[in-house]
N, C-alpha and C positions, 0 to 999 in steps of 0.2 A: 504493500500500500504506500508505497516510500513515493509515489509521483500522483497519490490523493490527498495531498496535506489539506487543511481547511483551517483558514485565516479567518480570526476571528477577531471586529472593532469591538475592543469593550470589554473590562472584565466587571461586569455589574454582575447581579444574580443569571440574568438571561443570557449574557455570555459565558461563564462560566459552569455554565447544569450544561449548554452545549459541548464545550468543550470535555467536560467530564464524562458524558452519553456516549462520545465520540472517541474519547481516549481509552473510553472501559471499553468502546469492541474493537478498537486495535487501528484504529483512521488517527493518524498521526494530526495534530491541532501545535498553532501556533499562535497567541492570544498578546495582540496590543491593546497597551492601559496607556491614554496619555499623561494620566496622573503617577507620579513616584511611587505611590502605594495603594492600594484599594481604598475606594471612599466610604465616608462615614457618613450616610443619609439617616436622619432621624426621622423620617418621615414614616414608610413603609415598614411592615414587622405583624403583619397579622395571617395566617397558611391556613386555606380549610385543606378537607381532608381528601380529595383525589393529589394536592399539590402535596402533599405527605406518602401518600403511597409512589407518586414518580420516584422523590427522592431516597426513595427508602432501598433498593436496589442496592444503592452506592454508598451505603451507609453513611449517610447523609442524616434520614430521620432520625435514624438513633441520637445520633451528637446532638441534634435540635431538642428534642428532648430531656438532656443532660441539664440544660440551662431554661429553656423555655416554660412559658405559662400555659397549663391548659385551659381550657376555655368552656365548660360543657354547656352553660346555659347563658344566653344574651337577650339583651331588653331594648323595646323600640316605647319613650315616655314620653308623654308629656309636661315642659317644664309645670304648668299649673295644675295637671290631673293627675301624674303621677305614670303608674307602669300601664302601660295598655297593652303587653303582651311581652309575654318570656320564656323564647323559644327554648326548648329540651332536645338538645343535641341527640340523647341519646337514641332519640327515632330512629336514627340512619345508622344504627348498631348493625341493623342486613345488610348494608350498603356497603358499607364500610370497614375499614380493621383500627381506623380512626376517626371514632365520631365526636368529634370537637375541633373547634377552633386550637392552633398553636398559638401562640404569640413570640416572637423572637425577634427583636431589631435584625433591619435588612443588615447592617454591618457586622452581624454577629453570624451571618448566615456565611456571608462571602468568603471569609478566612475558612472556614468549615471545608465548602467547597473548593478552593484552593489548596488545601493541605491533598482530601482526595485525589484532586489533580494530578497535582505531584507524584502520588504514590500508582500511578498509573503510566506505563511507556508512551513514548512517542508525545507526550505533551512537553509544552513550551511558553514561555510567559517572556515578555518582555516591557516594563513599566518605564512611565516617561518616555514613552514612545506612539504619536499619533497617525490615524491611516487620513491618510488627507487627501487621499486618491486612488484611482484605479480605472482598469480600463479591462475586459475580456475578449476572449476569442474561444470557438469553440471546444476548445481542449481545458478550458481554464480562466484564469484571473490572475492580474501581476496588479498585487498593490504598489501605493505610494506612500512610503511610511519616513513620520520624519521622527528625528531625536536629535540629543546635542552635537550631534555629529554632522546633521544636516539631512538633507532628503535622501533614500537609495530606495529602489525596486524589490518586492520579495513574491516570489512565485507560488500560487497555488493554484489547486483542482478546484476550488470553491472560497465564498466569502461570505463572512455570514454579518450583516452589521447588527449590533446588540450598543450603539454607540448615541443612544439616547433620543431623545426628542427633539435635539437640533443636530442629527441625525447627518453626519458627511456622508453617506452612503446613501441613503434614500434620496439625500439632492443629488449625487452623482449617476443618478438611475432615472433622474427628472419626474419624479413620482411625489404629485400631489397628496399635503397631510392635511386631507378635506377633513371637516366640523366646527368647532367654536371654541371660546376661551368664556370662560363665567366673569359676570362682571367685576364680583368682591374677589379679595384677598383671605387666604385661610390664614389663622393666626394659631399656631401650634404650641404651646404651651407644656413643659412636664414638670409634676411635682412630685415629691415623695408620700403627699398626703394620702394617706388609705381612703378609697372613697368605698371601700365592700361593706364595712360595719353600716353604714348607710342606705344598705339595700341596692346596691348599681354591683351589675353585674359586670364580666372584665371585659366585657365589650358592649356597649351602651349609646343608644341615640337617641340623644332627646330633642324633640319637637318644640319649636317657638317660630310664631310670626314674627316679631325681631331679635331674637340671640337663642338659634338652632347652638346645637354643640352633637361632640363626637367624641364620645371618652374609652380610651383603652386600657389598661397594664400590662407592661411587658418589664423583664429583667430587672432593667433597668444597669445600677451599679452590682449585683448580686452578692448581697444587700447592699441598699435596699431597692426593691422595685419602685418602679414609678409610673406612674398615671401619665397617660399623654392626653393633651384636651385640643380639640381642636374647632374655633368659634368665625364665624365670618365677619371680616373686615374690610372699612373701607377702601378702595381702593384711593380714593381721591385723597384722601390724608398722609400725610409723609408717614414713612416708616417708625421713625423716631418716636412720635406720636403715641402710634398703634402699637408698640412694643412698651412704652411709660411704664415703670412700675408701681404707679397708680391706676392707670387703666386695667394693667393686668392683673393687679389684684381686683378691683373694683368687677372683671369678670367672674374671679373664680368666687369671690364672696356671693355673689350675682345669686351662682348654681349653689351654694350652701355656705350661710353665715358661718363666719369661727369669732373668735374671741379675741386670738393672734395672727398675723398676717402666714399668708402660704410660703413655704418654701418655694422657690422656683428655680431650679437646676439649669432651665433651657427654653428659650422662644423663639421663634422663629417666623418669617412671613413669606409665603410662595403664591404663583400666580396656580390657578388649577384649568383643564381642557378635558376636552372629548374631542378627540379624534381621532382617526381609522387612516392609515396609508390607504390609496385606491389601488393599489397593488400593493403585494407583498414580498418581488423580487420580480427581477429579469435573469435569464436564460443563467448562470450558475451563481446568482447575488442573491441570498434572502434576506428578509428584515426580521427584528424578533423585541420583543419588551418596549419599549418604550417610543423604539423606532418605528415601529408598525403603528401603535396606538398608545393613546392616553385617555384616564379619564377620572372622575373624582373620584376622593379615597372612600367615601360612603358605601362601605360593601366590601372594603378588601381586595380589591380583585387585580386591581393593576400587578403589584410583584408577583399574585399567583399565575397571570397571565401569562406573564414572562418565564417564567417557569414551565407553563404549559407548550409555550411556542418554544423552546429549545429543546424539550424531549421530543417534539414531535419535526423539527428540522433536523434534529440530529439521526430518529431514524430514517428518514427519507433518504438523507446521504447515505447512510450505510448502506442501506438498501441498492442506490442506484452504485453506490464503490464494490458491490459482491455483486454488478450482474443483472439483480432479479428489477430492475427497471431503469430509464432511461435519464439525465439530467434535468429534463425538460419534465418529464411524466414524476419525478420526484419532488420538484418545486412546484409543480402544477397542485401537484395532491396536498400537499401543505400548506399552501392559500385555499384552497377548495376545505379543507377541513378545520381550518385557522381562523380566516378573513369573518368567514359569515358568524360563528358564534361570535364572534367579539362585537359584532353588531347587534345582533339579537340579542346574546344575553347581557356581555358584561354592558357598553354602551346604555342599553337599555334601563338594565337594572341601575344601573348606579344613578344614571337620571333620574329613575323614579323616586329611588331611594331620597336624594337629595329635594325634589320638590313634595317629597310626603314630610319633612321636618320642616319645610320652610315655609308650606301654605300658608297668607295669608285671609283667603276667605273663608270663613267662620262657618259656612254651610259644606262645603268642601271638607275643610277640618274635622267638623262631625262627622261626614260619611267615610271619611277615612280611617277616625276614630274608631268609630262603629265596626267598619271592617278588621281592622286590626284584634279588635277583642272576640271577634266572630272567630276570627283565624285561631285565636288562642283557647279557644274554649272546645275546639273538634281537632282532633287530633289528626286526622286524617288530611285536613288542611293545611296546621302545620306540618307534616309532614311533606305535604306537595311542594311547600313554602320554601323548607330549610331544601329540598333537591336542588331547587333552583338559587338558592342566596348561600350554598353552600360549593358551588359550579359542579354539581354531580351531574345538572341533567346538561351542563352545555357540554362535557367533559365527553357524554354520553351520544350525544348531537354528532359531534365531530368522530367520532370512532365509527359510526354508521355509515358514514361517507366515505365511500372507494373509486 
C-alpha cells in the first residue's frame, strides 16, 4: 500500500479517527496540523452512543471512559416552569452497548487519538505545518504544504480535508458552504459550581424568550468538574462588554441566586452557522467535520459528526485501496450516505432544537410545552425521541444506502 498514502489537512477529532480507521487497516496516512500542537477547543465534548461504539474498535472508548462523564438522563426546562421533560437514556439499552451520553472535552479526546495513532504503522504526523494547496490527477493528489522551511510538494493517493470551516480544501475544490450564520453571539461560560444538587441534569436546556441557556459537565480539571453554560449574546456589543465580570455573573445569578459570587474558570465568545458543503469532494478530495458542515451546539452533534464522516471516508478508501470499488464509486458512496443525513437530521434537528428554547410567542411556547410533556409521559415516544437526538436513527439512515 506504500503508493496509497492518504494526506490528511487537520489533526482535529475528524482528522485524526480518519487517520487512525486508516492506519489500523494498514493504508499508510500522513496528517498536517498547522498549529505546533493539537488545539485546545473548549467548546465541543459531548458523544452519544453510535459515536462511542465507532471508536471503540481502537480502543478509543475505553480511554474516554477512564476520564469522562456519563450522562444517562437529560432535561429540556423551562426557565419559569421548571423540567418539562427528562429523557431516560436507558431506553436504547437494545440499541445500544452505550446508552448514555459521554461527556469528555474535544481536547481531551485528540491526545487519546493521537497516542492510538502512533501505536499503529504506517502513520505520520507533522505539526506546524499547513496544506495551503493542491492540485490532482487521476492516479492521485500532490499537496502544497508549507512550514518554517517554506512551501514543498508531498504526494499522495488521496486527500482528505478535516481543516475546518475556513476550510483551504473545500475553497481549493470551489465548493460552495451554502446556509447561514445566527444573528447572536454564544457566550460560553465554565464554572466549578455543582449545579446537580439543584435538580439539572449533566446535560440541560432551558427555554426562555430572552436568556435561553445550555448547561453541560464535563471533567473539567479532574477535580474538579465543571459546568459549561452556554447563553446568547449580543452581537452588536463589543466583546469586552459581553465577557464583564459583572455581566457574567449577573447571568449565572440570573439561572440560580447564591449568596457568593460564581467561580468562573473560563468565557468565551464565538460566532455559530449551519451549513452543509454542496459537495462533499471531487474525484480523490473528501471533506469531513467541520469542512463539510456546521451547525449549532444545541444537540451535540457537530464533533459526533465529524466522527461519523471519518469512519465512514476512511472505509470507502480502504475499500476502493483493496480493489473491491472504484475512487470515484468510493467518494460517491460517502457523500450519498454523509451529505443527506447531515441535512435531514443533524441541520435539522439542531434548528429545531435551538428555536424550541428561544420561542418567543407565548401560544407556540405552550404547544411546544404541551408537546414536550406528552413526549415525556409515553415512553414509547420518548423512545422514538432519544433514536433521533441520540443520531441512532441518522447513523441508521446512512448505512441503508448502497
Amino acid at each position: 500500500m506504500a503508493d496509497q498514502r492518504v494526506i490528511i489537512a487537520g489533526a482535529g477529532p475528524g482528522g485524526l479517527t480518519a487517520a487512525l480507521c486508516l492506519a489500523d487497516a494498514g493504508v499508510p496516512v500522513t496528517v498536517f496540523e498547522s498549529f505546533a500542537e493539537l488545539a485546545v477547543d473548549l467548546r465541543a465534548g459531548s458523544y452519544h452512543p453510535p459515536t462511542l461504539e465507532m471508536l471503540a474498535p481502537y480502543g478509543v472508548t475505553q480511554r474516554m471512559h477512564e476520564r469522562g462523564v456519563i450522562v444517562p438522563r437529560w432535561q429540556i426546562r423551562d426557565r419559569k416552569d421548571g423540567v418539562l421533560v427528562e429523557f431516560d437514556m436507558s431506553l436504547l439499552a437494545g440499541d445500544t452497548p452505550y446508552p448514555y451520553r459521554l461527556h469528555l472535552e474535544q481536547h481531551k479526546l485528540t491526545p487519546i487519538l493521537l497516542d492510538e495513532c502512533r501505536k499503529r504503522g504506517n502513520f505520520e504526523i507533522q505539526f506546524a505545518t499547513a496544506v495551503t494547496g493542491f492540485r490532482q490527477d487521476a492516479d492521485g493528489v500532490t499537496a502544497t504544504v508549507q512550514d518554517a522551511g517554506g512551501k514543498r510538494d508531498v504526494r499522495g493517493a488521496w486527500l482528505v480535508g478535516a481543516d475546518g470551516a475556513r476550510s483551504v480544501v473545500r475553497d481549493g475544490l470551489g465548493i460552495d458552504f451554502e446556509g447561514f450564520t445566527w444573528p447572536e453571539l454564544f457566550l460560553v461560560v465554565s464554572t466549578p459550581f455543582d449545579y446537580a444538587p439543584h435538580g439539572y441534569t449533566f446535560a440541560t436546556y432551558v427555554a426562555d424568550p430572552d436568556e435561553w441557556l445550555v448547561m453541560f459537565k464535563v471533567p473539567g480539571f479532574d477535580p474538579p468538574a465543571l459546568w459549561r453554560l452556554a447563553f446568547p449574546a449580543d452581537a452588536s456589543l463589543p466583546p469586552e462588554a459581553l465577557m464583564a465580570e459583572d455581566v457574567v455573573q449577573a447571568r449565572l445569578h440570573g439561572l440560580l441566586p447564591q449568596s457568593a459570587p460564581y467561580e468562573v474558570v473560563h468565557r468565551n465568545l464565538y460566532r455559530v452557522h449551519q451549513r452543509v458543503a454542496k459537495r462533499y469532494g471531487d474525484g480523490r478530495v473528501a471533506l469531513i467535520g467541520d469542512a463539510a458542515h456546521v451547525n449549532n451546539p444545541l444537540g451535540g452533534m457537530g464533533l459526533n459528526g465529524a466522527v461519523h464522516d471519518a469512519v465512514s471516508v476512511a472505509d470507502k478508501i480502504v475499500r476502493a485501496v483493496r480493489g473491491e470499488m472504484s475512487a470515484a464509486a468510493a467518494l460517491n458512496l460517502y457523500e450519498r450516505q454523509r451529505r443527506p443525513v447531515q441535512i435531514d437530521y443533524v441541520q435539522r434537528l439542531t434548528i429545531r432544537n435551538k428555536r424550541l428554547i428561544e420561542e418567543r410567542d407565548p401560544k407556540i411556547r405552550a404547544e411546544r410545552q404541551n408537546e414536550l410533556r406528552a413526549i415525556g409521559a409515553d415512553r414509547r415516544r420518548m423512545y422514538d425521541y432519544l433514536l433521533d437526538s441520540s443520531m441512532i436513527s441518522m447513523v441508521r439512515k446512512a448505512a441503508e444506502i448502497r
